[in-house]
N, CA and C atoms of all chains as a GROMACS GRO file, in nm:
protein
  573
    1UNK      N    1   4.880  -4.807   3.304
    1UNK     CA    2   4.798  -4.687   3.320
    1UNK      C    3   4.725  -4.689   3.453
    2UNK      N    4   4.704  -4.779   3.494
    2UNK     CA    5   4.617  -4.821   3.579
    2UNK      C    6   4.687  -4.745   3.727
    3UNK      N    7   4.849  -4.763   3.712
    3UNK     CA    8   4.892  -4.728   3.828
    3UNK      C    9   4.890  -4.588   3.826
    4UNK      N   10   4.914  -4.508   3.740
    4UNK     CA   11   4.875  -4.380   3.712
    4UNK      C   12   4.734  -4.317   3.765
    5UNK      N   13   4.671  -4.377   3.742
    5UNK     CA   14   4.521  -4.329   3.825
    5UNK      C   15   4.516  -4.358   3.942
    6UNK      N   16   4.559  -4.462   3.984
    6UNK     CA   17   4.566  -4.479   4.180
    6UNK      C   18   4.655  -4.352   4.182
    7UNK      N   19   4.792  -4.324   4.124
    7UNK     CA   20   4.846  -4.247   4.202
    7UNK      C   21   4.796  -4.054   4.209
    8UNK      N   22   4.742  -4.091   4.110
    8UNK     CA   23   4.687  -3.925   4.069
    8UNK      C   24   4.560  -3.876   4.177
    9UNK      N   25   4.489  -4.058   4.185
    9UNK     CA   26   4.377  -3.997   4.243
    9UNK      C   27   4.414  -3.986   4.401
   10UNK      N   28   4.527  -4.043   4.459
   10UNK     CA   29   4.604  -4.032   4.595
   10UNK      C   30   4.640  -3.863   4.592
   11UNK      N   31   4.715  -3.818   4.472
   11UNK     CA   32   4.760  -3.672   4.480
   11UNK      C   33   4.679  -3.578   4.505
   12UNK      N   34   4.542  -3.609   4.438
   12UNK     CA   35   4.432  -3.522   4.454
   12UNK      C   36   4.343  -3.541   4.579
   13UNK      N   37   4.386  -3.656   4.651
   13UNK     CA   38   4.306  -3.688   4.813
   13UNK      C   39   4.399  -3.614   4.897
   14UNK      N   40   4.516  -3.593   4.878
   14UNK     CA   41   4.597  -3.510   4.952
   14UNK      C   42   4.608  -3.358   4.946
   15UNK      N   43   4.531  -3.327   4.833
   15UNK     CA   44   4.490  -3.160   4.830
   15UNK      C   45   4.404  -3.141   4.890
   16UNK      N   46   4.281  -3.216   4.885
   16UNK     CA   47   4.154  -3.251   4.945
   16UNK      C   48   4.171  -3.236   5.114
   17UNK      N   49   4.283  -3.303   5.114
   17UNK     CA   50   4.322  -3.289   5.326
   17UNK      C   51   4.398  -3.164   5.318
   18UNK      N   52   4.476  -3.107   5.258
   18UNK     CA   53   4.513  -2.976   5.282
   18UNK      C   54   4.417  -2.867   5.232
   19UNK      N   55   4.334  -2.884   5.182
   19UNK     CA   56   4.209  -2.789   5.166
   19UNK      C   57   4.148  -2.770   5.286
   20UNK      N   58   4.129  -2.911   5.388
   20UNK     CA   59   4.041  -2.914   5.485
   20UNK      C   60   4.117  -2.732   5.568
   21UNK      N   61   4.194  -2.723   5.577
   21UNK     CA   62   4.259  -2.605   5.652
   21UNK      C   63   4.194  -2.487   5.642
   22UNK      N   64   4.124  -2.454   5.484
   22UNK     CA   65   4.077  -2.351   5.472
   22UNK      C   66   3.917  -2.367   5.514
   23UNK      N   67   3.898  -2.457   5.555
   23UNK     CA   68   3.726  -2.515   5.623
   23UNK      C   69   3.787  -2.472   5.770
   24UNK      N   70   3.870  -2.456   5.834
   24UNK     CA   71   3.941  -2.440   5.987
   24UNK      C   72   3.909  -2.308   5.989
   25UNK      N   73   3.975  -2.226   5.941
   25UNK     CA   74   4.028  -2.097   5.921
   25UNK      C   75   3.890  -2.002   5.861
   26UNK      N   76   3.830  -2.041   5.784
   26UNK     CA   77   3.692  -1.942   5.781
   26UNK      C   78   3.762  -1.810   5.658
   27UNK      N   79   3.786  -1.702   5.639
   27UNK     CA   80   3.707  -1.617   5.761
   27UNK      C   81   3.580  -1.579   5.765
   28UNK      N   82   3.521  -1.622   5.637
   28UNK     CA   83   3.337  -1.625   5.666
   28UNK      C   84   3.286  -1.698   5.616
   29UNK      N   85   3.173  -1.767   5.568
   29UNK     CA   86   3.101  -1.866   5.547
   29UNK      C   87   3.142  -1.915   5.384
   30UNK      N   88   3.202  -1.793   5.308
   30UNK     CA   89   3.171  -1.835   5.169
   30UNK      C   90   3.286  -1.878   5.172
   31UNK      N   91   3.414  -1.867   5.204
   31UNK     CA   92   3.498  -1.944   5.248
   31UNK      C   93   3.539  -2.098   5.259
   32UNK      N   94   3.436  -2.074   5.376
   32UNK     CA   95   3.422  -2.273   5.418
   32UNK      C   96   3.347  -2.315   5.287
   33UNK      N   97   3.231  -2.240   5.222
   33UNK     CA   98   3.164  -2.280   5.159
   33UNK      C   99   3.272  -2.328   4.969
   34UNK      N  100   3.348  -2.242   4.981
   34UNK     CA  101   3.418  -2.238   4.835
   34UNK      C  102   3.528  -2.371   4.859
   35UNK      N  103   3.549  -2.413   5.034
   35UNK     CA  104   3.646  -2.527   5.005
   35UNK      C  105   3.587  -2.612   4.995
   36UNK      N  106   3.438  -2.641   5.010
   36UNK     CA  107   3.300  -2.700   5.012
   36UNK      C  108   3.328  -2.768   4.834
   37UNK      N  109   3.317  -2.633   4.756
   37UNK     CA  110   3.305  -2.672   4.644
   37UNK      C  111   3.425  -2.722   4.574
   38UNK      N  112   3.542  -2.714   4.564
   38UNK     CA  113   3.642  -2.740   4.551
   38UNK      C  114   3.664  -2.893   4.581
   39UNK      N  115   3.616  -2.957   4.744
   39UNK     CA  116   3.621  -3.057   4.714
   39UNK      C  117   3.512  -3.171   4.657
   40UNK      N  118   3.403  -3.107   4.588
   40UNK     CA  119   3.288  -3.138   4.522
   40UNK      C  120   3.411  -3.202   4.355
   41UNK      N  121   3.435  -3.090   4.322
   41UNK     CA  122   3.529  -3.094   4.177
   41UNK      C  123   3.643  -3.184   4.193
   42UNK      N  124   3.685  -3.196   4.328
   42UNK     CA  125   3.811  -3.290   4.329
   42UNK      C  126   3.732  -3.446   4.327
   43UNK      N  127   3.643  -3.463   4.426
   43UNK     CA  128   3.572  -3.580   4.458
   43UNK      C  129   3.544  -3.658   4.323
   44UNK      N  130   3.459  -3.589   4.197
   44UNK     CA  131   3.426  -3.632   4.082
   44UNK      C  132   3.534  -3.645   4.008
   45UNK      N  133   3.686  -3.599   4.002
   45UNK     CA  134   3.778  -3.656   3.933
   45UNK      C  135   3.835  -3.754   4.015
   46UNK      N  136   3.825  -3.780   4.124
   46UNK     CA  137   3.901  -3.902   4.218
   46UNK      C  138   3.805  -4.014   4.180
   47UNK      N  139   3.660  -4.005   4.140
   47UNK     CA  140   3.581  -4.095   4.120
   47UNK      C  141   3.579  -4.115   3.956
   48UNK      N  142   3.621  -4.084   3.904
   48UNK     CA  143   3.641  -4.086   3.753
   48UNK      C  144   3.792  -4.136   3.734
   49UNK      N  145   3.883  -4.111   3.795
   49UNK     CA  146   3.956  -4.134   3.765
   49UNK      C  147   3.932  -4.348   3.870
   50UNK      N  148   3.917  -4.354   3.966
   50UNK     CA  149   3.906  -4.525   4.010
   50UNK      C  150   3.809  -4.633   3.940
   51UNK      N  151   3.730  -4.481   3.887
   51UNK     CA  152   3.599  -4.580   3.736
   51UNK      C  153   3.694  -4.627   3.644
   52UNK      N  154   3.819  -4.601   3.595
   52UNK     CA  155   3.880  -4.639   3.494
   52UNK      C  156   3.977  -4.698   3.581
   53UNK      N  157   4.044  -4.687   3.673
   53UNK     CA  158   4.132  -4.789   3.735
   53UNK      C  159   4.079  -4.912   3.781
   54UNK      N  160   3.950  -4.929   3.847
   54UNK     CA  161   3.898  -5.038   3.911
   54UNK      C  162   3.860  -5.076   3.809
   55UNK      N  163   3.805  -5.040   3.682
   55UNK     CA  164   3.743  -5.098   3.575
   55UNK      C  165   3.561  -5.148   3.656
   56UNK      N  166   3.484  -5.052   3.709
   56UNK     CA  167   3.385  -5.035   3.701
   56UNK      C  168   3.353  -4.911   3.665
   57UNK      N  169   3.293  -4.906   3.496
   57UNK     CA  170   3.219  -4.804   3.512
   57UNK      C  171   3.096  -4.701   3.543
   58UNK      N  172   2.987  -4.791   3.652
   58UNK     CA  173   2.916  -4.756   3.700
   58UNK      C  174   3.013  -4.620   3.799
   59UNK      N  175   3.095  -4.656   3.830
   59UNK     CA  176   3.130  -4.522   3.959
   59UNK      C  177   3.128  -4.431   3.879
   60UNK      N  178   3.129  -4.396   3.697
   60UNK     CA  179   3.118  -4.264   3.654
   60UNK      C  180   2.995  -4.215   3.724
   61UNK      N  181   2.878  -4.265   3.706
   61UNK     CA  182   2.704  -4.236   3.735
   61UNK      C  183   2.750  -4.151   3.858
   62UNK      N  184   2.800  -4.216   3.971
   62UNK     CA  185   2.870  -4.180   4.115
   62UNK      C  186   2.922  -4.025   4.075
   63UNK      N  187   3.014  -4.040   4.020
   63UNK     CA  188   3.044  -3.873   4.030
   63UNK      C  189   2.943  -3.804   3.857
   64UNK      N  190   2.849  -3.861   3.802
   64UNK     CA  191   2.778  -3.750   3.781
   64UNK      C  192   2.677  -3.649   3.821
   65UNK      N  193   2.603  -3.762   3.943
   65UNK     CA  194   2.516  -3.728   4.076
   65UNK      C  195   2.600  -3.651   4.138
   66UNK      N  196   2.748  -3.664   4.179
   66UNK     CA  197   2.821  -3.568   4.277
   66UNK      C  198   2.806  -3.436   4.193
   67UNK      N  199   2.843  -3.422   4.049
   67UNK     CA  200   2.832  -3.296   3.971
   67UNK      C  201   2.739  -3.239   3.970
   68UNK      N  202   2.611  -3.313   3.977
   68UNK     CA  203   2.477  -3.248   3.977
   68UNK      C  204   2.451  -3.191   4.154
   69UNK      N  205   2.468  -3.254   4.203
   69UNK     CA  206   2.460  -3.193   4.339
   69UNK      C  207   2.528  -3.050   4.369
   70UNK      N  208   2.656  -3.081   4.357
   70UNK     CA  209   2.764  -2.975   4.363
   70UNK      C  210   2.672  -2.815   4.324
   71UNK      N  211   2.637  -2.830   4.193
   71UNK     CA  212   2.524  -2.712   4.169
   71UNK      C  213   2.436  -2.703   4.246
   72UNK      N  214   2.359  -2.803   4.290
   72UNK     CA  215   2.236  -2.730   4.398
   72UNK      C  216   2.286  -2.702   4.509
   73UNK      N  217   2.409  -2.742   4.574
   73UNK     CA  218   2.474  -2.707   4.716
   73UNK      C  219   2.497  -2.546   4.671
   74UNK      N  220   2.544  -2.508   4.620
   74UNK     CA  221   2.634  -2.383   4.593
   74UNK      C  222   2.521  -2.273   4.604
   75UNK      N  223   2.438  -2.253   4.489
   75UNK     CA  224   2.254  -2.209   4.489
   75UNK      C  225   2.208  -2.207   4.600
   76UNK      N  226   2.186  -2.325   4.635
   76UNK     CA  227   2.092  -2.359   4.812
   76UNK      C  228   2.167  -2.262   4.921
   77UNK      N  229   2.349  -2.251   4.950
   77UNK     CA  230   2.396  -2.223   5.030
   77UNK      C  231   2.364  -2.043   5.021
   78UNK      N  232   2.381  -1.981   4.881
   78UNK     CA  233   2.394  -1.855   4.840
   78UNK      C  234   2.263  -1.813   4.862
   79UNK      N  235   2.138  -1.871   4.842
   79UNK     CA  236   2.029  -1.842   4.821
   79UNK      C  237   1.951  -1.816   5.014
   80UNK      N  238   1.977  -1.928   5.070
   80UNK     CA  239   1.896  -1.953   5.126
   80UNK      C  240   1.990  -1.902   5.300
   81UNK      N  241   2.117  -1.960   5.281
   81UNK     CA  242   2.161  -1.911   5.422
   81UNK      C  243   2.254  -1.767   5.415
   82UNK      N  244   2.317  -1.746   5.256
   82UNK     CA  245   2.402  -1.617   5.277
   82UNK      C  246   2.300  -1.512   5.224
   83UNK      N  247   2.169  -1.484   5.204
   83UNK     CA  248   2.161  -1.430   5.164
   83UNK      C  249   2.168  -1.256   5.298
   84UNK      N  250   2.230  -1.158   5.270
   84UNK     CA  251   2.205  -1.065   5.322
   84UNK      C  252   2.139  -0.952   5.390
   85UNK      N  253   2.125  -0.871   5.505
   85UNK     CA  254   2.004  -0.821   5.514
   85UNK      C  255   1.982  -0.722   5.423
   86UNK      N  256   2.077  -0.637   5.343
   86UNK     CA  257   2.073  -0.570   5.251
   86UNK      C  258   2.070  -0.582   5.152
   87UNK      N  259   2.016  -0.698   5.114
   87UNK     CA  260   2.001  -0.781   4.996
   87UNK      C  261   1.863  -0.708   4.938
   88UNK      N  262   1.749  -0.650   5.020
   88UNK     CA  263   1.630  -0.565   4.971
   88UNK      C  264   1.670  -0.420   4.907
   89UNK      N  265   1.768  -0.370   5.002
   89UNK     CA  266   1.771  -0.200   4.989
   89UNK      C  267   1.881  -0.195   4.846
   90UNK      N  268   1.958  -0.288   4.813
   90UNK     CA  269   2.058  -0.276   4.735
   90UNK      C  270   2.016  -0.279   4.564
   91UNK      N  271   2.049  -0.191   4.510
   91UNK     CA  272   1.989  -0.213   4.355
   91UNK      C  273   2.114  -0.269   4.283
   92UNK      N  274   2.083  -0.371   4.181
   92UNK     CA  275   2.180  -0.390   4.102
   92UNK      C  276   2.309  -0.328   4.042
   93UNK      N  277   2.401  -0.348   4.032
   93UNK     CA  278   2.514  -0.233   3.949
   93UNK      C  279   2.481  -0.235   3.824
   94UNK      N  280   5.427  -4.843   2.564
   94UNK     CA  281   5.377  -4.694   2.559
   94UNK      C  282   5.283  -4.691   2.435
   95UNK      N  283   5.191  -4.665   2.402
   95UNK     CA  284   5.167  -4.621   2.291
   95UNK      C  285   5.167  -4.468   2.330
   96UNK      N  286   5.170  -4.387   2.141
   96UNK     CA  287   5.113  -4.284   2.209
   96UNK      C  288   4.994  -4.238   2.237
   97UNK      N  289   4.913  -4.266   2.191
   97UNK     CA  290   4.788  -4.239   2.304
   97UNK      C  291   4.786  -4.251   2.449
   98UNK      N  292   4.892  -4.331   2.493
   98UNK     CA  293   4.938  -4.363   2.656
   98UNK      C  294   4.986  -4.211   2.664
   99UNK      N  295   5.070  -4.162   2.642
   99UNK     CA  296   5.192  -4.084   2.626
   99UNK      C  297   5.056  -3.929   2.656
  100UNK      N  298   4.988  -3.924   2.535
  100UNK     CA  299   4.893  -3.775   2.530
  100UNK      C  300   4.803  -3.839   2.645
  101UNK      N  301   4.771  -3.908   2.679
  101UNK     CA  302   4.683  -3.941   2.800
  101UNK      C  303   4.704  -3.906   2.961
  102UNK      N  304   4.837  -3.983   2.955
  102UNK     CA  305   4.927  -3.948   3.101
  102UNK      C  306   4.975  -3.796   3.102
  103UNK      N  307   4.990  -3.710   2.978
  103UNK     CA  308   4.992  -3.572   2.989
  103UNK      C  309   4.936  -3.486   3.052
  104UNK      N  310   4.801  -3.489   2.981
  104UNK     CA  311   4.679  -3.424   2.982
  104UNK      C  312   4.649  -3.474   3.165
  105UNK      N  313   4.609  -3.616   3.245
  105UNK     CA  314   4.603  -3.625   3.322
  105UNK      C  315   4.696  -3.552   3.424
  106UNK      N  316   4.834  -3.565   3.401
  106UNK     CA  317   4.942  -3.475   3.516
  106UNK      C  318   4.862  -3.333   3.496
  107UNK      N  319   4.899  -3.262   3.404
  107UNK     CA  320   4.902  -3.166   3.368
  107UNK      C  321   4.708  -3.109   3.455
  108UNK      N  322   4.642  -3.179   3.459
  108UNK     CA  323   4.507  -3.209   3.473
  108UNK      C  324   4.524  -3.201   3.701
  109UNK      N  325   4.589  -3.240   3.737
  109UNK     CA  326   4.650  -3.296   3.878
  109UNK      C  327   4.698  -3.160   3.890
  110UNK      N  328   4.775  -3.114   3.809
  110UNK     CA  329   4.849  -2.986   3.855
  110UNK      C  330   4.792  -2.906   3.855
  111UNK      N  331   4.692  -2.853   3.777
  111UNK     CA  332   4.543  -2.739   3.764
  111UNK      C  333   4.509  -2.765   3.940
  112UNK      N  334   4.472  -2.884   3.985
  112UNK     CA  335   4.410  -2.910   4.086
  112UNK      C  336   4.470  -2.871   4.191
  113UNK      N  337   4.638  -2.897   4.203
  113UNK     CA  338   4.737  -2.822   4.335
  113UNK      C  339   4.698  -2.696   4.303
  114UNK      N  340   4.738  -2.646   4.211
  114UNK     CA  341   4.750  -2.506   4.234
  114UNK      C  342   4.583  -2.436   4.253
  115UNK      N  343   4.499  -2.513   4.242
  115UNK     CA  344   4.360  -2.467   4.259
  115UNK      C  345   4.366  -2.505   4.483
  116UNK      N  346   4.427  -2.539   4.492
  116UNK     CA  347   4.402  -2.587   4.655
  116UNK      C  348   4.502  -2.490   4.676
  117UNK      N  349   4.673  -2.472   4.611
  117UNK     CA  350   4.724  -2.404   4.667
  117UNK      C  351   4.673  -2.218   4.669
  118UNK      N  352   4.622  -2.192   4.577
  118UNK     CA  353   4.569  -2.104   4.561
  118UNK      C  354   4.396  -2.064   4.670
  119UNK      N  355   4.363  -2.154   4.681
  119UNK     CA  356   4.216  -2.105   4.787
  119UNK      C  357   4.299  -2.144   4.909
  120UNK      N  358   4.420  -2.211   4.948
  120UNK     CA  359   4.458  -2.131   5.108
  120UNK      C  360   4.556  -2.029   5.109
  121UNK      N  361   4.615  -1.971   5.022
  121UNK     CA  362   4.707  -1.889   5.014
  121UNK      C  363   4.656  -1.692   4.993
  122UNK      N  364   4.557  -1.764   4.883
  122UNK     CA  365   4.485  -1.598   4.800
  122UNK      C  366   4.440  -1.548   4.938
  123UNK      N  367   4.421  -1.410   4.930
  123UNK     CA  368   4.377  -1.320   5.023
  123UNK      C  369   4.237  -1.333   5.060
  124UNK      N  370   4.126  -1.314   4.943
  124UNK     CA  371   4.002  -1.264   4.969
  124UNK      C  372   3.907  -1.364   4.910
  125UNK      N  373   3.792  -1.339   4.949
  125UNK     CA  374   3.695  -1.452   4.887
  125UNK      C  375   3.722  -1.413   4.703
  126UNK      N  376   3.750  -1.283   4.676
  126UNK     CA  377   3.693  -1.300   4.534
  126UNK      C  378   3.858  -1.345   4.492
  127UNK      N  379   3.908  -1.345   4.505
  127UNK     CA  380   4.078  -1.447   4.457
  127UNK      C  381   4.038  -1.559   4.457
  128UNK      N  382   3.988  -1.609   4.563
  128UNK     CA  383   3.962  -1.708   4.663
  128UNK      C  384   3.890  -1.800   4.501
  129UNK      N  385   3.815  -1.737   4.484
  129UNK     CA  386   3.661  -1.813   4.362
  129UNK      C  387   3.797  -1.820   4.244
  130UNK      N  388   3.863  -1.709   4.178
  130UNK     CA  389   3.948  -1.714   4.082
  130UNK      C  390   4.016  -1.857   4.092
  131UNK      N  391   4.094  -1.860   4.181
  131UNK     CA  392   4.156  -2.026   4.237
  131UNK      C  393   4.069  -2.107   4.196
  132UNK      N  394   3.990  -2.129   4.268
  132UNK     CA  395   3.883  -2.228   4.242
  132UNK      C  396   3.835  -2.306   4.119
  133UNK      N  397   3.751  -2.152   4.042
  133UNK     CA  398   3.705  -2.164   3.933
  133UNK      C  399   3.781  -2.256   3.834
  134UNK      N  400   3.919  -2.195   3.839
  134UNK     CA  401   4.044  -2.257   3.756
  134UNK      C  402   4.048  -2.400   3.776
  135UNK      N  403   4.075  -2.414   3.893
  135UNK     CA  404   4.094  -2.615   3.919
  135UNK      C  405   3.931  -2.673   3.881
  136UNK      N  406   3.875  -2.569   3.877
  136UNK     CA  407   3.686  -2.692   3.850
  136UNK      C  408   3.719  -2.702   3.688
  137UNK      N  409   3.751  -2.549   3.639
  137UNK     CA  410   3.687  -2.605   3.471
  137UNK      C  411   3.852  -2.665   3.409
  138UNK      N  412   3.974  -2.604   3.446
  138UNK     CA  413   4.074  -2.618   3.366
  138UNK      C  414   4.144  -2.776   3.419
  139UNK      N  415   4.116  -2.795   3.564
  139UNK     CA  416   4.165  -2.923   3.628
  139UNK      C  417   4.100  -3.030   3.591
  140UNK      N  418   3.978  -2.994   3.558
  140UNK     CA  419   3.867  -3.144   3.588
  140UNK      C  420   3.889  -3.185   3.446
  141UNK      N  421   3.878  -3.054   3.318
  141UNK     CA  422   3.837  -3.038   3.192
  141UNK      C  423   3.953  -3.132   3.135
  142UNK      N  424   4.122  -3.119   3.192
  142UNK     CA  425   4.162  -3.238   3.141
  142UNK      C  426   4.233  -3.307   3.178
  143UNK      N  427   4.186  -3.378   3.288
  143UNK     CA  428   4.121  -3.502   3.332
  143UNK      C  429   4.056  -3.572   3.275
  144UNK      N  430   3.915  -3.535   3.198
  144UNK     CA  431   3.836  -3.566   3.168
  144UNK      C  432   3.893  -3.622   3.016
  145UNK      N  433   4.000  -3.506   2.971
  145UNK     CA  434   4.009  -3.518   2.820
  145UNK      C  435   4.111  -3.686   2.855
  146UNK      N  436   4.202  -3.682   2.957
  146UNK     CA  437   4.277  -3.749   2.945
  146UNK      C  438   4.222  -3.920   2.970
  147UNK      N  439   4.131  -3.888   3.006
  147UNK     CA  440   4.041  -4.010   3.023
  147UNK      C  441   3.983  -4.014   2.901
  148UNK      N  442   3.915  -3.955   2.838
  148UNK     CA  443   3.830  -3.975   2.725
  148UNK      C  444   3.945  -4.037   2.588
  149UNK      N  445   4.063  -3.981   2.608
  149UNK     CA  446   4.130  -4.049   2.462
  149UNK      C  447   4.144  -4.225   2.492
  150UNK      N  448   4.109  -4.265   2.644
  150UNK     CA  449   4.147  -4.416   2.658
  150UNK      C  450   3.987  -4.459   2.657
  151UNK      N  451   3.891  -4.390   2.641
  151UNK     CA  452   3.773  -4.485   2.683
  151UNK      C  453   3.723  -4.555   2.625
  152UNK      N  454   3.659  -4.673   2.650
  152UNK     CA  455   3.592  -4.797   2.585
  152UNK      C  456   3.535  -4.765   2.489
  153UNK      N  457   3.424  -4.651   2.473
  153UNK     CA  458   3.386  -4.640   2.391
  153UNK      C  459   3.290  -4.494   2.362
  154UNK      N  460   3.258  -4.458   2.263
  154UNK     CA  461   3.160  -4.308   2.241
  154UNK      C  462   3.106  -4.257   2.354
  155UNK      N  463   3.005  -4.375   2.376
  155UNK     CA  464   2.946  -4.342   2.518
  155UNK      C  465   2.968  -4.310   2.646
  156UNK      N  466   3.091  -4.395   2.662
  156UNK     CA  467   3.174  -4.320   2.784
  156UNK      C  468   3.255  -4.214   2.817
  157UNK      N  469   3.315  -4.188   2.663
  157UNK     CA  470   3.367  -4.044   2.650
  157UNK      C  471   3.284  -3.944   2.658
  158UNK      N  472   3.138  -3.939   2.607
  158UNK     CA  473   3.039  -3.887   2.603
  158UNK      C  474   2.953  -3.828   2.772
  159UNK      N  475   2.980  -3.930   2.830
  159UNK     CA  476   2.951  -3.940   2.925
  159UNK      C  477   3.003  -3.849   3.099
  160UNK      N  478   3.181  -3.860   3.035
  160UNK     CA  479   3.272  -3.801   3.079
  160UNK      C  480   3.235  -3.622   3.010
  161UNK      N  481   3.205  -3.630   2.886
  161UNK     CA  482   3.241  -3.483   2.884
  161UNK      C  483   3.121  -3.402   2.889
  162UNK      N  484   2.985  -3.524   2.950
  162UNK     CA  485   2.850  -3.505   3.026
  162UNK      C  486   2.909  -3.412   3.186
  163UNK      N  487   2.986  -3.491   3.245
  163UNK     CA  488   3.035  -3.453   3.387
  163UNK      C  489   3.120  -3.310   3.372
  164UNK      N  490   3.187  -3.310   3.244
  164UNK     CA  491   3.266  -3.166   3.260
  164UNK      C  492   3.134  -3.069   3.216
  165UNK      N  493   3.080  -3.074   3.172
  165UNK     CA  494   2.983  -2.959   3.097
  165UNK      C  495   2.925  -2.930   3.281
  166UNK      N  496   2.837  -3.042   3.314
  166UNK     CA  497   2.764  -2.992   3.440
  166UNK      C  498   2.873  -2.903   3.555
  167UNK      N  499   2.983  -2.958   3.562
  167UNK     CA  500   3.080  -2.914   3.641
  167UNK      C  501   3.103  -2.742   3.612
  168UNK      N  502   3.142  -2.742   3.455
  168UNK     CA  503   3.148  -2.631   3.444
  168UNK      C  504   3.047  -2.488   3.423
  169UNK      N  505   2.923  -2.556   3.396
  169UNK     CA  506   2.822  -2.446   3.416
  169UNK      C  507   2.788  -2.416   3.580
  170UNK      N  508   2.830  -2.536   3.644
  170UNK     CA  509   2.822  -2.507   3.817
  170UNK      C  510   2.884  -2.410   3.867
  171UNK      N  511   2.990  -2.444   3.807
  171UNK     CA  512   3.119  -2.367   3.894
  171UNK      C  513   3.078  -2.191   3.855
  172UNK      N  514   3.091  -2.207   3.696
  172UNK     CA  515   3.034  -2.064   3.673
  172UNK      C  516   2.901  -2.009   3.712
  173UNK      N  517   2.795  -2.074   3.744
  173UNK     CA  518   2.692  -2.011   3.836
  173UNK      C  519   2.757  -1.976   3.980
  174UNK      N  520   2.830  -2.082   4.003
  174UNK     CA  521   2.847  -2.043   4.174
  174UNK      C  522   2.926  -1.948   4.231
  175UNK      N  523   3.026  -1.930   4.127
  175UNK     CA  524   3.143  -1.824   4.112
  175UNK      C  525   3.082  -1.680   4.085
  176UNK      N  526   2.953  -1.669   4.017
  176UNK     CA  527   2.877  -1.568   3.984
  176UNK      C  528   2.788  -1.497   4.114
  177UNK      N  529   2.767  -1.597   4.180
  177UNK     CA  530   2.600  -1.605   4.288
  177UNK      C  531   2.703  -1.560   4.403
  178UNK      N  532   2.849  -1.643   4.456
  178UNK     CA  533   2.893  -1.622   4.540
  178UNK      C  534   2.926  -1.527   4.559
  179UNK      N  535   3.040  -1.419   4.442
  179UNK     CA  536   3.088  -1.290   4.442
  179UNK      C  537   2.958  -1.157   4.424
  180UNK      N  538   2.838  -1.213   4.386
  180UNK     CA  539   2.730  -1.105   4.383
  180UNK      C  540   2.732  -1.076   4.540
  181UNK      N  541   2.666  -1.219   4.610
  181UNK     CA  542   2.663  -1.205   4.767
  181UNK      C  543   2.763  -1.145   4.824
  182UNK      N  544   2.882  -1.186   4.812
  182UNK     CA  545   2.974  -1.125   4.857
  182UNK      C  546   2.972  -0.950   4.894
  183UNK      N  547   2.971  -0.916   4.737
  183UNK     CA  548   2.974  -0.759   4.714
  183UNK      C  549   2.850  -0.733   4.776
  184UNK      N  550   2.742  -0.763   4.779
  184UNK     CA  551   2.640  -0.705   4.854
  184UNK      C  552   2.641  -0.677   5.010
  185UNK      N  553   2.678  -0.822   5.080
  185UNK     CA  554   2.763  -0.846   5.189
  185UNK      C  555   2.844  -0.674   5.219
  186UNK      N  556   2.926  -0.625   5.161
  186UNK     CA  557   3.045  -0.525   5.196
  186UNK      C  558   3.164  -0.608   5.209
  187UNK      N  559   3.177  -0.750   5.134
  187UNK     CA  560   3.337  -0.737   5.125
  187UNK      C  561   3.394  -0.661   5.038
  188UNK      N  562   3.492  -0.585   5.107
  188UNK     CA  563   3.564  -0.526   4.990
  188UNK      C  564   3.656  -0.608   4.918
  189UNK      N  565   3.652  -0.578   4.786
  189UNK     CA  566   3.740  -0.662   4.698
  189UNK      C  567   3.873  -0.628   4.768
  190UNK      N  568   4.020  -0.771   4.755
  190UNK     CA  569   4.167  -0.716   4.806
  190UNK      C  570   4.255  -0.595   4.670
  191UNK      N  571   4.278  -0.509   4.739
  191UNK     CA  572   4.363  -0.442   4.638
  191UNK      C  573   4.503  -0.440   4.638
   0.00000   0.00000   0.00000
């Protein structure tokens, strides 16, 4: 089993580098920001998955801090740098 | 093999493949709001079993517990962020792709 998780978590480091492309390419912030998160979700299964291959399971803790973060990045980014100038004049739908 | 090996290594591929098509999908889709659809999919449906496929081998309660600690946070993330991002968005003036 063991080799199964090295190789899965290799498959998923290699989406991770072809994701980087859409961090290149833009075309606007939420963009870079969504491949941002994407590799937040990949990171915590590459680290979950070497917690059970290496047989330490402290690296779960490792990607539960990455999960908890992942939420305040996303919030922080939406909140604080995208927010819009028409973000006042606009009423809810 | 047992089978618990067998439903384990499933759920994990099957778990890997949520994840390509969540990468192939955020460089391929057109627009930011596709863009989140992709996404969303590889956070809750990729990670979710992963997680399961790990949890049928784990040591014990606690660690399965623990694991399906990481999918819960994952997935209320993703769905806040998927929510917050496409509000901004539409406020922004992207137009959705038609």
């Amino acid at each position: 089993m063991s080799l199964l998780y090295l190789v899965l978590a290799l498959v998923l480091i290699f989406t991770l580098a072809a994701g980087l492309w859409r961090i290149l390419r833009g075309p606007t912030p939420a963009d870079r920001m969504l491949a941002a998160q994407l590799f937040g979700t990949t990171a915590v299964a590459v680290l979950l998955l070497l917690a059970e291959a290496s047989g330490h399971p402290a690296v779960r803790d490792v990607a539960l801090v990455f999960a908890l973060l992942a939420a305040v990045t996303m919030v922080a980014f939406v909140r604080r740098s995208w927010s819009g100038e028409e973000e006042a004049s606009h009423v809810d739908p | 093999m047992s089978i618990l090996d067998v439903v384990s290594t499933g759920l994990l591929v099957l778990g890997g493949g949520f994840f390509l098509a969540g990468t192939v999908g955020l460089l391929r889709f057109p627009d930011v709001y596709t863009r989140l659809h992709a996404l969303t999919k590889a956070d809750n449906l990729g990670l979710g079993l992963i997680v399961a496929g790990l949890a049928v081998q784990a040591e014990s309660w606690a660690a399965a517990g623990k694991l399906a600690l990481i999918w819960l946070l994952v997935l209320v993330a993703s769905a806040f962020a998927c929510h917050l991002v496409a509000r901004a968005a539409l406020r922004r003036g992207i137009r959705p792709w038609t």
